[in-house]
PyMOL Python script that loads the backbone (N, CA, C, O; Angstrom):
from pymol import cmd

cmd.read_pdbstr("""\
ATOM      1  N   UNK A   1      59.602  29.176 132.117  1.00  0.00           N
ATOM      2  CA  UNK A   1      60.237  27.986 132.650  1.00  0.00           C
ATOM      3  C   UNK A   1      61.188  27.430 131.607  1.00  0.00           C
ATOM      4  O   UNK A   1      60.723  27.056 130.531  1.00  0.00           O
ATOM      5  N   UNK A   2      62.696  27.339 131.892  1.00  0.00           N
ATOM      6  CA  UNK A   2      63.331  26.550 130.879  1.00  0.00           C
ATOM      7  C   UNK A   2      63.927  25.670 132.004  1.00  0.00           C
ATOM      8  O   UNK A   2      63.908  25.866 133.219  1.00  0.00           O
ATOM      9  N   UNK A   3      64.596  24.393 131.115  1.00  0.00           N
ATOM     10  CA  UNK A   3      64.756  23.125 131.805  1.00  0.00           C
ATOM     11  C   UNK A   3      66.807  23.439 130.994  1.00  0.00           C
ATOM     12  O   UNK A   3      66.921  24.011 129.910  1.00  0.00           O
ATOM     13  N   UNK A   4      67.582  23.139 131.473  1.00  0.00           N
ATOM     14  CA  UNK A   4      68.883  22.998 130.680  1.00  0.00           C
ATOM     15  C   UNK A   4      69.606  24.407 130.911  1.00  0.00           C
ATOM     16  O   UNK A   4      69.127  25.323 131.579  1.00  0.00           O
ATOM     17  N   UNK A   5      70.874  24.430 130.231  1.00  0.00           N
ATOM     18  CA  UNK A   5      71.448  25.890 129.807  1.00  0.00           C
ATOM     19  C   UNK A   5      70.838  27.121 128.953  1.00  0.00           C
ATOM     20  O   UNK A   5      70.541  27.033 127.762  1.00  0.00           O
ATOM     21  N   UNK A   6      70.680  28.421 129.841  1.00  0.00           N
ATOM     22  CA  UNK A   6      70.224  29.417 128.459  1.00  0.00           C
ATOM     23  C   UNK A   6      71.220  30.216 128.012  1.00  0.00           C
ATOM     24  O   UNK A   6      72.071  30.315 128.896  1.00  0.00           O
ATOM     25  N   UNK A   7      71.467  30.752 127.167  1.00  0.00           N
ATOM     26  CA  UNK A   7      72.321  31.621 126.412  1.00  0.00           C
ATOM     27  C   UNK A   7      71.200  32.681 125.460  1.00  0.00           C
ATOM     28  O   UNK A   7      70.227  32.395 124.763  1.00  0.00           O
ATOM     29  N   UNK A   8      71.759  33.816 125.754  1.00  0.00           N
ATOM     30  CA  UNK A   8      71.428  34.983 125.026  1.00  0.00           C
ATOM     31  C   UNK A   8      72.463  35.824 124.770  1.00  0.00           C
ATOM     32  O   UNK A   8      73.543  35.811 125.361  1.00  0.00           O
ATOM     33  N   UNK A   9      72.091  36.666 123.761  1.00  0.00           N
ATOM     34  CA  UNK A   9      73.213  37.356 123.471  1.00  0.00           C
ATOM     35  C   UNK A   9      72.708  39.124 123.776  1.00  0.00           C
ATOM     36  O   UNK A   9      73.256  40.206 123.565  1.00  0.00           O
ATOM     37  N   UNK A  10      71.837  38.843 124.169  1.00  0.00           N
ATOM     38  CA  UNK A  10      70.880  40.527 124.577  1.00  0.00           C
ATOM     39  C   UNK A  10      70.741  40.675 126.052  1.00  0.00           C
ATOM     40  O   UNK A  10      71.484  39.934 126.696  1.00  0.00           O
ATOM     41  N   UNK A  11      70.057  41.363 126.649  1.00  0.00           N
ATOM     42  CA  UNK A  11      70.133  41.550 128.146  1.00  0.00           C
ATOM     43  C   UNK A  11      68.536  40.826 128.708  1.00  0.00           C
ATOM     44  O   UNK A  11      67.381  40.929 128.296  1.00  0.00           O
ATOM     45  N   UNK A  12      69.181  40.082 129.833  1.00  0.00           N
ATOM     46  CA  UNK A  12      67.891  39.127 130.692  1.00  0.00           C
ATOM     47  C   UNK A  12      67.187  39.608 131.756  1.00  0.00           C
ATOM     48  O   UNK A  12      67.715  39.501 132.863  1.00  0.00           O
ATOM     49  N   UNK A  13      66.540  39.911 131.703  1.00  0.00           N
ATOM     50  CA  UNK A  13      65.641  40.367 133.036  1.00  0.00           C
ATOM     51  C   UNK A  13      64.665  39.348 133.590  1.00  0.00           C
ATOM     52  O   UNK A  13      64.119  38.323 133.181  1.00  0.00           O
ATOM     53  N   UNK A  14      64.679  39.851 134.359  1.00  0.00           N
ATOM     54  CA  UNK A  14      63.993  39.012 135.895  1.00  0.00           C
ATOM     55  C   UNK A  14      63.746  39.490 137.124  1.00  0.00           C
ATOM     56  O   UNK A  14      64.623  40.079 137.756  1.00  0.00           O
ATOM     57  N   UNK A  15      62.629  39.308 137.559  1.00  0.00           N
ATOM     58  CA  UNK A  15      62.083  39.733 139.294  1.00  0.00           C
ATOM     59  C   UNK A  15      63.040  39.009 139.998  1.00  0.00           C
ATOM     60  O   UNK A  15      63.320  39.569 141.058  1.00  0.00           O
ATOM     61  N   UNK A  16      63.844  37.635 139.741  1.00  0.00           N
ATOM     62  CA  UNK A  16      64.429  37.057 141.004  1.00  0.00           C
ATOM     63  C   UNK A  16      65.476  36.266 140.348  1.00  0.00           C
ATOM     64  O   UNK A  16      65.459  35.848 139.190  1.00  0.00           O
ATOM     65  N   UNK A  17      66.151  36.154 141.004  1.00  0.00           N
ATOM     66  CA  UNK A  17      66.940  35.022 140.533  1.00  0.00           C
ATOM     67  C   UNK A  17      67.356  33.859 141.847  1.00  0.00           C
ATOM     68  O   UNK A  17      67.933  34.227 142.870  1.00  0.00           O
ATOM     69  N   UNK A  18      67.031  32.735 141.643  1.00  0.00           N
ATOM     70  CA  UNK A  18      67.160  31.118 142.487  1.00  0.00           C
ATOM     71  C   UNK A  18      68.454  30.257 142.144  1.00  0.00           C
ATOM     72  O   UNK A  18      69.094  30.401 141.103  1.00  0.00           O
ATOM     73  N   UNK A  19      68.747  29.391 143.097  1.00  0.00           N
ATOM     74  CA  UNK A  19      69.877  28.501 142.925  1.00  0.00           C
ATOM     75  C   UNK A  19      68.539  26.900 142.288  1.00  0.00           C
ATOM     76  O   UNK A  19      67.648  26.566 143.069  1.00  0.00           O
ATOM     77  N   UNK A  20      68.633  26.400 141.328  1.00  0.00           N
ATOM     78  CA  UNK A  20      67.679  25.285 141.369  1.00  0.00           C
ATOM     79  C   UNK A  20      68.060  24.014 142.186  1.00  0.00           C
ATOM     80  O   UNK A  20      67.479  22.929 142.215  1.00  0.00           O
ATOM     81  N   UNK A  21      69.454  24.522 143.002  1.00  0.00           N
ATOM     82  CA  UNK A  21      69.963  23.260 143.700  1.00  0.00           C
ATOM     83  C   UNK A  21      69.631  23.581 145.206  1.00  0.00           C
ATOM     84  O   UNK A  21      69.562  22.712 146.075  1.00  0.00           O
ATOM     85  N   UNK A  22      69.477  24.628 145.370  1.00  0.00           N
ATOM     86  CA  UNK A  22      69.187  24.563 147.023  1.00  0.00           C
ATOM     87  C   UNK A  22      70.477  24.878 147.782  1.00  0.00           C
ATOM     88  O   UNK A  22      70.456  24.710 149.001  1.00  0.00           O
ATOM     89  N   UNK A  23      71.480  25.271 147.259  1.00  0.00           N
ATOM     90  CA  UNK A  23      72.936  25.780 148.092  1.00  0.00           C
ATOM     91  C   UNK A  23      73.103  27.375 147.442  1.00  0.00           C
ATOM     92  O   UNK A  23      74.219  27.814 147.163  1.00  0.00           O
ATOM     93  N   UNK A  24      71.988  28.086 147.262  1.00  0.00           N
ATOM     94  CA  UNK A  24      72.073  29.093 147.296  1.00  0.00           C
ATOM     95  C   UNK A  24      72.908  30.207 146.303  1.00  0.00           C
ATOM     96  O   UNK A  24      72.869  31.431 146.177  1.00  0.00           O
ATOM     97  N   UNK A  25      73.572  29.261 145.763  1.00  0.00           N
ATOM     98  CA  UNK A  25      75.055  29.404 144.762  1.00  0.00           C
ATOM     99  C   UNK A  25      74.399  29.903 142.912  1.00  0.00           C
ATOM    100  O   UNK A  25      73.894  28.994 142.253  1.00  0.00           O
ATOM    101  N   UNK A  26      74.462  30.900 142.474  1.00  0.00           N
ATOM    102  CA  UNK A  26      74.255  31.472 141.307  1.00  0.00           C
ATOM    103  C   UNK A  26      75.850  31.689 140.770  1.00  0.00           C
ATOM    104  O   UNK A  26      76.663  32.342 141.424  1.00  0.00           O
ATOM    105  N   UNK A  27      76.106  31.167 139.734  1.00  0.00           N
ATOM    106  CA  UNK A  27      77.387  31.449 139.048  1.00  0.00           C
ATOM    107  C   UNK A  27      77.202  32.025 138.056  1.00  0.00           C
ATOM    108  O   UNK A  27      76.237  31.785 137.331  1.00  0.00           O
ATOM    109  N   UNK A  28      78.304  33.132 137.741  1.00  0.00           N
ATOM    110  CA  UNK A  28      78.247  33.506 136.332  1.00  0.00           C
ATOM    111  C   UNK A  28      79.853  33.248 135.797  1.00  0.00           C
ATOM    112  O   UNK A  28      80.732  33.213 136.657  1.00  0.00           O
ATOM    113  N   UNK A  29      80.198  33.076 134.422  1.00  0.00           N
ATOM    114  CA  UNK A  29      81.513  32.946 133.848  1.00  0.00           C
ATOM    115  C   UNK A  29      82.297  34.265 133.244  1.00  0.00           C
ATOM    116  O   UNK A  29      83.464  34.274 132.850  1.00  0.00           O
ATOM    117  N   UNK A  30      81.646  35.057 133.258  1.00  0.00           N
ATOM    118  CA  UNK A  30      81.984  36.481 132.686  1.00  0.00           C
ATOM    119  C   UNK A  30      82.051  37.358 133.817  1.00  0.00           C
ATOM    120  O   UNK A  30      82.474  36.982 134.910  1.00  0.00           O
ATOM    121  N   UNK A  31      81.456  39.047 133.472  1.00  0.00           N
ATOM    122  CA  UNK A  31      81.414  39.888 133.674  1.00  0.00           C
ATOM    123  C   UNK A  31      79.809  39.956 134.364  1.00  0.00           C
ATOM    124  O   UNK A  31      78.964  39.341 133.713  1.00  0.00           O
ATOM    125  N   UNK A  32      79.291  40.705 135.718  1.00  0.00           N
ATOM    126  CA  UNK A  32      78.411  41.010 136.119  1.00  0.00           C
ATOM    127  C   UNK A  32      78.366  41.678 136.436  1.00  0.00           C
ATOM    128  O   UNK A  32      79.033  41.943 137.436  1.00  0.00           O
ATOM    129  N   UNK A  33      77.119  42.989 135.578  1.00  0.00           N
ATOM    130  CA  UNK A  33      77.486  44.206 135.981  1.00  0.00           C
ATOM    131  C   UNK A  33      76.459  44.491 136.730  1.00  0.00           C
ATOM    132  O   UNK A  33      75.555  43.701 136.459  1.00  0.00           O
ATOM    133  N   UNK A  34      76.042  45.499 137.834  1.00  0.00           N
ATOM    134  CA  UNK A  34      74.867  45.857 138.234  1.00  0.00           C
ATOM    135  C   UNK A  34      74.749  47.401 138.543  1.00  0.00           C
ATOM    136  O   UNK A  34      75.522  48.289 138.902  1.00  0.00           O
ATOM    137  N   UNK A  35      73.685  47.316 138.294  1.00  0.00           N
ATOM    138  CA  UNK A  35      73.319  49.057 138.147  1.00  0.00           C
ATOM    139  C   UNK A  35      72.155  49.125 139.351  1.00  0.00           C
ATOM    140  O   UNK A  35      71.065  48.555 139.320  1.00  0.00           O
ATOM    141  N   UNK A  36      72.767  50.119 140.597  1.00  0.00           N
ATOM    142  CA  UNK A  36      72.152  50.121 142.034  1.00  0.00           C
ATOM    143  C   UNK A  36      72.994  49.140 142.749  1.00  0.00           C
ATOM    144  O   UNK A  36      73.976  48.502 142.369  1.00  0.00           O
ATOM    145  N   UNK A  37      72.272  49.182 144.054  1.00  0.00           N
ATOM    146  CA  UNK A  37      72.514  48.535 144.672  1.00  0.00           C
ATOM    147  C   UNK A  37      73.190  46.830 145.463  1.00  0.00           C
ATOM    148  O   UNK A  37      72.686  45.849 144.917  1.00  0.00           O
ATOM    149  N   UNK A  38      74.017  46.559 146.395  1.00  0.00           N
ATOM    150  CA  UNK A  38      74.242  45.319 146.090  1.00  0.00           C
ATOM    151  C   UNK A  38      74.481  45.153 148.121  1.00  0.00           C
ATOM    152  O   UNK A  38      75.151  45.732 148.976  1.00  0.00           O
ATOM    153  N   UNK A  39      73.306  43.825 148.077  1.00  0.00           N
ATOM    154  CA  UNK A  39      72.938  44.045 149.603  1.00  0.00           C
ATOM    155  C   UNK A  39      73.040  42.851 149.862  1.00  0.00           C
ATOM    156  O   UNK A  39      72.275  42.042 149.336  1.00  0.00           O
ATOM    157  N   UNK A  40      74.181  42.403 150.887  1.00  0.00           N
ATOM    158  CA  UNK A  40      74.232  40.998 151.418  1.00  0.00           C
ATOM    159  C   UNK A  40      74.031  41.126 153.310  1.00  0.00           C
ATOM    160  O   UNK A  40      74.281  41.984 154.156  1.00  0.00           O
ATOM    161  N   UNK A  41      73.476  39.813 153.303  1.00  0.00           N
ATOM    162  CA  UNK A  41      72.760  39.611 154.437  1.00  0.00           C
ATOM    163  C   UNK A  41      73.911  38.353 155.110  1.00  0.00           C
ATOM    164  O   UNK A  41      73.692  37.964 156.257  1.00  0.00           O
ATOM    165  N   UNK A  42      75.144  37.758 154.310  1.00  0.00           N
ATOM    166  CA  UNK A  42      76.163  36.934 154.955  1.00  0.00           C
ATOM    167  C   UNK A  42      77.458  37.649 154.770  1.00  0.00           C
ATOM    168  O   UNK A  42      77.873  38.697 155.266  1.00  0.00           O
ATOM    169  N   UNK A  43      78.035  36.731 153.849  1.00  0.00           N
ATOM    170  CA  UNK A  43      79.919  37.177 153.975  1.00  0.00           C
ATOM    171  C   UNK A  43      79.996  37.699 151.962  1.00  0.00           C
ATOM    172  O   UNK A  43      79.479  37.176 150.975  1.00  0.00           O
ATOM    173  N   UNK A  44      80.924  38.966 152.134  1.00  0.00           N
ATOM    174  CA  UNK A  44      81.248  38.758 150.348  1.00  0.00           C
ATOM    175  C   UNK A  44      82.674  38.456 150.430  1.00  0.00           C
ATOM    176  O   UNK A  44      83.583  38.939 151.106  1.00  0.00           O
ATOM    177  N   UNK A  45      82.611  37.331 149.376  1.00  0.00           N
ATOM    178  CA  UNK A  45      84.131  37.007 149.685  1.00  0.00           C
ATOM    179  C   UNK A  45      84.733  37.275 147.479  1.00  0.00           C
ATOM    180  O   UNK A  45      84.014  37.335 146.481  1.00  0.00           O
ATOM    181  N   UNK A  46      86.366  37.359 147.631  1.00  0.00           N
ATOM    182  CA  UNK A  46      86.747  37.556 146.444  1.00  0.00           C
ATOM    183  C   UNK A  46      87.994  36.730 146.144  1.00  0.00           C
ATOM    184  O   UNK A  46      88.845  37.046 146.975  1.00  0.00           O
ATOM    185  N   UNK A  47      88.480  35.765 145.270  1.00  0.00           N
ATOM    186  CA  UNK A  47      89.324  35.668 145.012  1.00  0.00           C
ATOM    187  C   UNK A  47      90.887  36.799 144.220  1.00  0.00           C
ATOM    188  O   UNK A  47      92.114  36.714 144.276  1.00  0.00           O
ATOM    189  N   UNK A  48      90.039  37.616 143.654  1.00  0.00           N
ATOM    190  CA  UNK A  48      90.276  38.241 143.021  1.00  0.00           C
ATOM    191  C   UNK A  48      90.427  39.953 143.370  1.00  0.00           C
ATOM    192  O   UNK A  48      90.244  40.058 144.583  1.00  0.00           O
ATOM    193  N   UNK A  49      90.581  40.752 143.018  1.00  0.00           N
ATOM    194  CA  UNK A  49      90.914  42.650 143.548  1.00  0.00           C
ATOM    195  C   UNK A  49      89.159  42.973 143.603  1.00  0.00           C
ATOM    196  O   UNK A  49      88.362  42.326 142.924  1.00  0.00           O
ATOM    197  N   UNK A  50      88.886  43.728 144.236  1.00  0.00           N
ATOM    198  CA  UNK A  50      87.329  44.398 144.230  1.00  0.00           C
ATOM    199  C   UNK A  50      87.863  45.860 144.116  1.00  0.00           C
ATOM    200  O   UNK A  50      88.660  46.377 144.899  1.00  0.00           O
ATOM    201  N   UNK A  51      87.380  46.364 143.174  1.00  0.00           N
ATOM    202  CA  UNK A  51      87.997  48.211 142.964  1.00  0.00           C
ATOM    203  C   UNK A  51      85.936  48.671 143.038  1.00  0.00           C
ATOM    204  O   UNK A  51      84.926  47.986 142.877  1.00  0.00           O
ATOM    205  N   UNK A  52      86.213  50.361 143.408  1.00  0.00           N
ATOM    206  CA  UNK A  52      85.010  50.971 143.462  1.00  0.00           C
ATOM    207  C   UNK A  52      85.775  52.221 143.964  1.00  0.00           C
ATOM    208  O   UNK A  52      86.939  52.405 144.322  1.00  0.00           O
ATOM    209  N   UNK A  53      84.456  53.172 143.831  1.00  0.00           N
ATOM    210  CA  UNK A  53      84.928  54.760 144.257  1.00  0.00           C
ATOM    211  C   UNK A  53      84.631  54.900 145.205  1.00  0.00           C
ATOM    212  O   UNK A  53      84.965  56.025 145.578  1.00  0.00           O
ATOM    213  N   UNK A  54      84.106  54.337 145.967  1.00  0.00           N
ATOM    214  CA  UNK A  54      83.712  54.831 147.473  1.00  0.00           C
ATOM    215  C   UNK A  54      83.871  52.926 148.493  1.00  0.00           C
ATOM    216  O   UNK A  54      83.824  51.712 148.295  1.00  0.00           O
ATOM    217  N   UNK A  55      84.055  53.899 149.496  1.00  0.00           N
ATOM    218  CA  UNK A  55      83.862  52.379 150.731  1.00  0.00           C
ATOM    219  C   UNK A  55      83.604  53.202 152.159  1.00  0.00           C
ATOM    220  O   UNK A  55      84.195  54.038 152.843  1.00  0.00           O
ATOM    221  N   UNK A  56      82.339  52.437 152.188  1.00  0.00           N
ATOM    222  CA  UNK A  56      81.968  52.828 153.901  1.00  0.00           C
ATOM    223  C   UNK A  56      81.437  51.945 154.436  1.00  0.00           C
ATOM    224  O   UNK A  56      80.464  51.296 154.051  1.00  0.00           O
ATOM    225  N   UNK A  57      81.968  51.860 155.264  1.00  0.00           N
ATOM    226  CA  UNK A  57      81.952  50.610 156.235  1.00  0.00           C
ATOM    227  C   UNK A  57      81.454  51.706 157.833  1.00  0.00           C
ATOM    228  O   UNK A  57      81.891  52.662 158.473  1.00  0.00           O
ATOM    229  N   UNK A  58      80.516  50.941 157.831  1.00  0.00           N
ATOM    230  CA  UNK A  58      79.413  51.610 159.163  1.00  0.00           C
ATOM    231  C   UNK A  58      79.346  50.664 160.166  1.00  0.00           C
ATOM    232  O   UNK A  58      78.467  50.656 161.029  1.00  0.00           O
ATOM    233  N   UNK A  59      80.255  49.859 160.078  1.00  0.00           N
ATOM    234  CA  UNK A  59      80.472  48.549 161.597  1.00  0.00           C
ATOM    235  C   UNK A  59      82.040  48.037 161.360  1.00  0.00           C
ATOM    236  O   UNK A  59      82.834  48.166 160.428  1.00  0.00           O
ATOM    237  N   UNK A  60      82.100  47.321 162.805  1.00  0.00           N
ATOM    238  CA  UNK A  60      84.016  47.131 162.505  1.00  0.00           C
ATOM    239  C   UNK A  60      84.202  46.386 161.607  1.00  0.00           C
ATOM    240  O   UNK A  60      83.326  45.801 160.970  1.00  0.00           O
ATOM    241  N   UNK A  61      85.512  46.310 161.431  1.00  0.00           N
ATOM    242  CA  UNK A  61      86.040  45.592 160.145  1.00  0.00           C
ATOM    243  C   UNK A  61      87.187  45.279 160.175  1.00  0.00           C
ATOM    244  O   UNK A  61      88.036  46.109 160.502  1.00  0.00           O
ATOM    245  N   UNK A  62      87.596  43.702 159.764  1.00  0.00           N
ATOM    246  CA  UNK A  62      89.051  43.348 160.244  1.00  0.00           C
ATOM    247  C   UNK A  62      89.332  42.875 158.916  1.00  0.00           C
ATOM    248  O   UNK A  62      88.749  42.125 158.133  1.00  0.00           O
ATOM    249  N   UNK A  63      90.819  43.797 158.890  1.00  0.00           N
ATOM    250  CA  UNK A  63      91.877  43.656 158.046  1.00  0.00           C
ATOM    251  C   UNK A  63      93.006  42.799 157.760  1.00  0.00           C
ATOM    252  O   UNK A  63      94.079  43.143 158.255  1.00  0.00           O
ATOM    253  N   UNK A  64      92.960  41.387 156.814  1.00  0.00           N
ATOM    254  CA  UNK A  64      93.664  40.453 156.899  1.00  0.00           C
ATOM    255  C   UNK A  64      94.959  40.454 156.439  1.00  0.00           C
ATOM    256  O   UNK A  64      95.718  39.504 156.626  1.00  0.00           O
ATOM    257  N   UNK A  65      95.374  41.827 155.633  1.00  0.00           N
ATOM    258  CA  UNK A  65      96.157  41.602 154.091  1.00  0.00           C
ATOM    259  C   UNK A  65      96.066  43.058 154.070  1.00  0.00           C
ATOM    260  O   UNK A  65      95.321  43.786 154.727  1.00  0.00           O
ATOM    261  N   UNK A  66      97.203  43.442 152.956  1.00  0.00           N
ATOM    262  CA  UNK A  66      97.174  44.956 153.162  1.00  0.00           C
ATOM    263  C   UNK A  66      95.819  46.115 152.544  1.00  0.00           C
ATOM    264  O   UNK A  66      94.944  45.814 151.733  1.00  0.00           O
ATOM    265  N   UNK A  67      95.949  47.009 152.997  1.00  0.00           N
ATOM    266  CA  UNK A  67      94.823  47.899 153.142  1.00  0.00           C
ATOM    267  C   UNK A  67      95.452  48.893 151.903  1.00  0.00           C
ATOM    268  O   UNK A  67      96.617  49.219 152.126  1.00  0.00           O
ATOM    269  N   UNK A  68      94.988  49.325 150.882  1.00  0.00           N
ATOM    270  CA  UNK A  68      96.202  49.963 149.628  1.00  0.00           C
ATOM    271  C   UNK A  68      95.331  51.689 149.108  1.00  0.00           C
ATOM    272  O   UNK A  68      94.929  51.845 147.955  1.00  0.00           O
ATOM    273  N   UNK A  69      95.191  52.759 150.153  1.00  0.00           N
ATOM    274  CA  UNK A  69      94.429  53.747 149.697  1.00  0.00           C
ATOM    275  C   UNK A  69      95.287  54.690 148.681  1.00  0.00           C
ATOM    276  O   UNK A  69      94.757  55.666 148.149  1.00  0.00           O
TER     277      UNK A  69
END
""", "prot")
cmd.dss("prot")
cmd.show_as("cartoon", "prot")
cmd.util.cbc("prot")
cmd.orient("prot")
């Protein structure tokens, strides 16, 4: 249990991670890397470019903005 900001400079592990406010919202200021999987149950949204080696999309999908293969 910590109460405030943590900072480490090594790697954090954890079974879960919570919003302590109740809007669901986890921020990070850097880089988040993840190794496996990444499974959403709403919307992923980006301000920013999303790059990866693969994309499959197994239900429709609407294209707002250009599509760049």
């Amino acid at each position: 249990t910590a109460s405030g900001n943590i900072s480490t400079s090594g790697t954090v592990f954890a079974s879960a991670f919570s919003s302590p406010h109740g809007d669901g919202d986890i921020d990070f200021s850097d880089s988040l890397d993840v190794v496996g999987n990444i499974t959403a149950s709403g919307n992923i949204s980006s301000s920013g470019i999303i790059t990866g080696e693969g994309l499959v999309i197994s239900d429709d999908a609407d294209i707002t903005d250009a599509l760049r293969i």
